[in-house]
C-alpha positions, 0 to 999 in steps of 0.5 A: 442514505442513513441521516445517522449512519452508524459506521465502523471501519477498520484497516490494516494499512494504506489508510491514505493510499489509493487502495483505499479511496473507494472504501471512503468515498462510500462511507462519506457517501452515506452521511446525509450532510452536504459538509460533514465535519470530518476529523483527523485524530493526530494523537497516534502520530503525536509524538513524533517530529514531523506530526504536523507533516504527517497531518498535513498530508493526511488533509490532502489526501482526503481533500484531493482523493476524497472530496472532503475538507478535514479538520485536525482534532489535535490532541498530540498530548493529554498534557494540554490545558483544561480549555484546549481539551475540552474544545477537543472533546467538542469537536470529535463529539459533534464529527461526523466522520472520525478518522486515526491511523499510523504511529504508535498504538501504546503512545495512543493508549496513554493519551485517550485512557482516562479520558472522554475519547473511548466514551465519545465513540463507543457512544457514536457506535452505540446510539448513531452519530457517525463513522469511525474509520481506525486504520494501523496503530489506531486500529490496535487501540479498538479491541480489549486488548492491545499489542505494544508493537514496538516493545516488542519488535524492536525492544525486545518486550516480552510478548503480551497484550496491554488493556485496549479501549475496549469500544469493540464492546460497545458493539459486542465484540470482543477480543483483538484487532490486528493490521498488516496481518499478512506482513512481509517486511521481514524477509526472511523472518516472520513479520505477520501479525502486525510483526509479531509473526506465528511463535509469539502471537500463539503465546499471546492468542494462548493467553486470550478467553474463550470467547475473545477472538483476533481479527487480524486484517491484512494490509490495504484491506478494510473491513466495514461493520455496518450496525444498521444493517448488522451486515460486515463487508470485507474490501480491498487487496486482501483477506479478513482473518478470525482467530479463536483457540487454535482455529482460523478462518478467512474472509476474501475480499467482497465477502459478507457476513453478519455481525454476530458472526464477530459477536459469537465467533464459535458459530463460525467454526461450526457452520460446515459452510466455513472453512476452519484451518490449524492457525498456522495454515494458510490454505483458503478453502471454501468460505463464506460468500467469498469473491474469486478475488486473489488474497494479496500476498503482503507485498505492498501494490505500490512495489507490485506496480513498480516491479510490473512498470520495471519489466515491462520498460526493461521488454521495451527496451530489448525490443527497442520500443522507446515509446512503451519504455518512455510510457513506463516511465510515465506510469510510475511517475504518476503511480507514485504521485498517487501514493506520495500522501500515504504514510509508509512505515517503512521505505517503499516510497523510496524503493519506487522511486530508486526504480523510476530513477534507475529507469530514467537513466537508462533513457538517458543512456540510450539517449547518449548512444541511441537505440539501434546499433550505430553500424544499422544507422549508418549502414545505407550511406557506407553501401552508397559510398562502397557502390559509387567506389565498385563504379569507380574502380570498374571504369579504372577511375582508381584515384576516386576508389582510393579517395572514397576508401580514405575517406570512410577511413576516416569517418571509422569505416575500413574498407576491405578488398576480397575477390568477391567484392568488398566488405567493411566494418566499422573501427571506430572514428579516429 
């Protein structure tokens, strides 16, 4: 435990989901203090209407999830008064864990330029006050240049950096950050890169330095720098990618490097070690103190449960296993509870929850009609009575035949004669 850790952490999503808990948890775990001040940056998201649910939800994740008791450092606007700025300016210099995600990058970027926000913590990287955490919008802010996501994407901007804060600098880094690398919303069109997908980013990347580089970082990944050890660690569902004039290499979840492997990224394309790739290729290769843990694909895990909890309800179904199909159910309900302070920026929260409904009235359906067959419930008691009717009828006691026959009549069970015996099926009560 360092009394002044000086910790950099980026995400590309799931910055409040379970994904992440243990990458947190091990970052609050290296302040030497027993009550850390923790801040919660609301300025991404300030802009829109439910801010102050979105900030809400943050403080239970890491109260609940974490253990910690954040505090919101707001500032939704730089138009705020001399007073209230200043106290803002107070507070995220003496936090000891800065924590920004989801919103708008752009947003962000017109409210911390020109203000003290990029010097307080490039200072904190700098000189060992603490541990930033910028995960999503927030991340897109760190580099020297930024991506105006939603110009672009949902605008129809032309494709082209805007300057960033520029606090990777502070550390010797430069170039751009990008989350949700491995993106797949779109379907069937490219959404990688943070939405950019592969024909507008390499116009972007075309317009960087030599010496500037992308880190792109996939989604529910983290990638932690550690500036007093100089050593960077990837976690979590997916890979860290580095991109520099047409070369790309890729770091699996659990691998280390050293940080001037982000400093000087040219030494990453010449070390034989490394795996280097056309940008556009996707293949792993051997890479650098890589774990054989599977890269994930871009789909996000709370829809991977829910399509795993779908198939096994739907096998415990078939199987007529009301007990496994209930504990499906079960599972997703908690799965989702787990996940319900995560702030998704598109709808998978409400896919999860159309499967477990879709799963719920399924149970209700066969609650309605039960499981079995109704002739394999019944089934024992017609062959009693069908046994009882043979007796009767080989004793010539033919008005008792006739009365039990009449009777399964009218409980919806024919009752047919053949020279063998007797069979019957069943038509339904009348």
């Amino acid at each position: 435990m360092t009394p002044s850790p000086r910790i950099l952490t980026i995400m590309g999503s799931g910055e409040t989901s379970p994904t992440m808990v243990r990458t947190h948890r091990e970052n609050i775990a290296r302040l030497a203090k027993k009550k850390p001040l923790c801040v919660i940056l609301d300025t991404p998201f300030g802009f829109q209407q439910n801010a102050g649910d979105i900030a809400h939800k943050a403080v239970e994740y890491f109260r609940v999830s974490i253990g910690v008791e954040p505090e919101i450092a707001s500032f939704r606007s730089s138009e705020i008064d001399d007073l209230e700025m200043e106290r803002f300016f107070s507070k995220l210099s003496k936090a000891d864990f800065v924590f920004a995600g989801p919103g708008s990058p752009t947003y962000a970027l017109r409210q911390w330029r020109n203000t003290q926000v990029p010097k307080i913590l490039a200072n904190k990287l700098s000189r060992g006050a603490g541990i930033i955490t910028f995960s999503s919008a927030a991340a897109l802010t760190l580099g020297s240049h930024t991506i105006p996501v939603y110009e672009i994407y949902k605008v129809g901007d032309d494709p082209d950096w805007i300057p960033g804060l520029d606090i990777l600098s502070a550390i010797g880094i430069k170039g751009a950050v990008i989350p949700h690398y491995n993106n797949t919303e779109g379907g069937n069109h490219d959404t990688r890169f943070c939405y950019l997908g592969e024909e507008r980013l390499g116009l972007m990347e075309s317009k960087l330095k030599p010496d500037e580089s992308i880190f792109g970082i996939d989604e529910h990944t983290a990638v932690i720098i550690n500036l007093e050890t100089n050593l960077v660690e990837v976690n979590g569902n997916g890979t860290f990618n580095i991109r520099n004039q047409g070369r790309q290499v890729r770091f699996e979840s659990g691998s280390k490097l050293p940080l001037g492997s982000l400093i000087d990224t040219n030494g990453l394309f010449r070390d034989s070690r490394t795996h280097r790739s056309p940008v556009d290729h996707q293949d792993t290769g051997d890479l650098v103190h890589t774990s054989q843990s599977p890269a994930h694909d871009g789909v996000s895990p709370l829809l991977v449960s829910a399509e795993k909890l779908q198939f096994i309800f739907d096998q415990a179904i078939d199987q007529k296993d009301i007990d496994a199909a209930t504990k499906a159910v079960l599972s997703l309900s908690n799965e989702i509870v787990q996940w319900q302070t995560e702030m998704f920026q598109s709808n998978e929260m409400d896919q999860a929850k159309f499967v477990l409904r879709s799963m719920i009235v399924r149970l209700g359906e066969l609650a309605a009609k039960g499981v079995c067959e109704p002739e394999e419930v019944y089934a024992p008691f017609v062959n009693l009575a069908l046994e009882l009717r043979s007796k009767a009828r080989q004793q010539h006691r033919w008005a008792e035949s006739d009365q039990i026959r009449e009777g399964l009549a009218a409980l919806g069970v024919e009752v047919r004669d053949n020279p063998d015996g007797c069979e019957w099926i069943s038509i339904g009560k009348k």
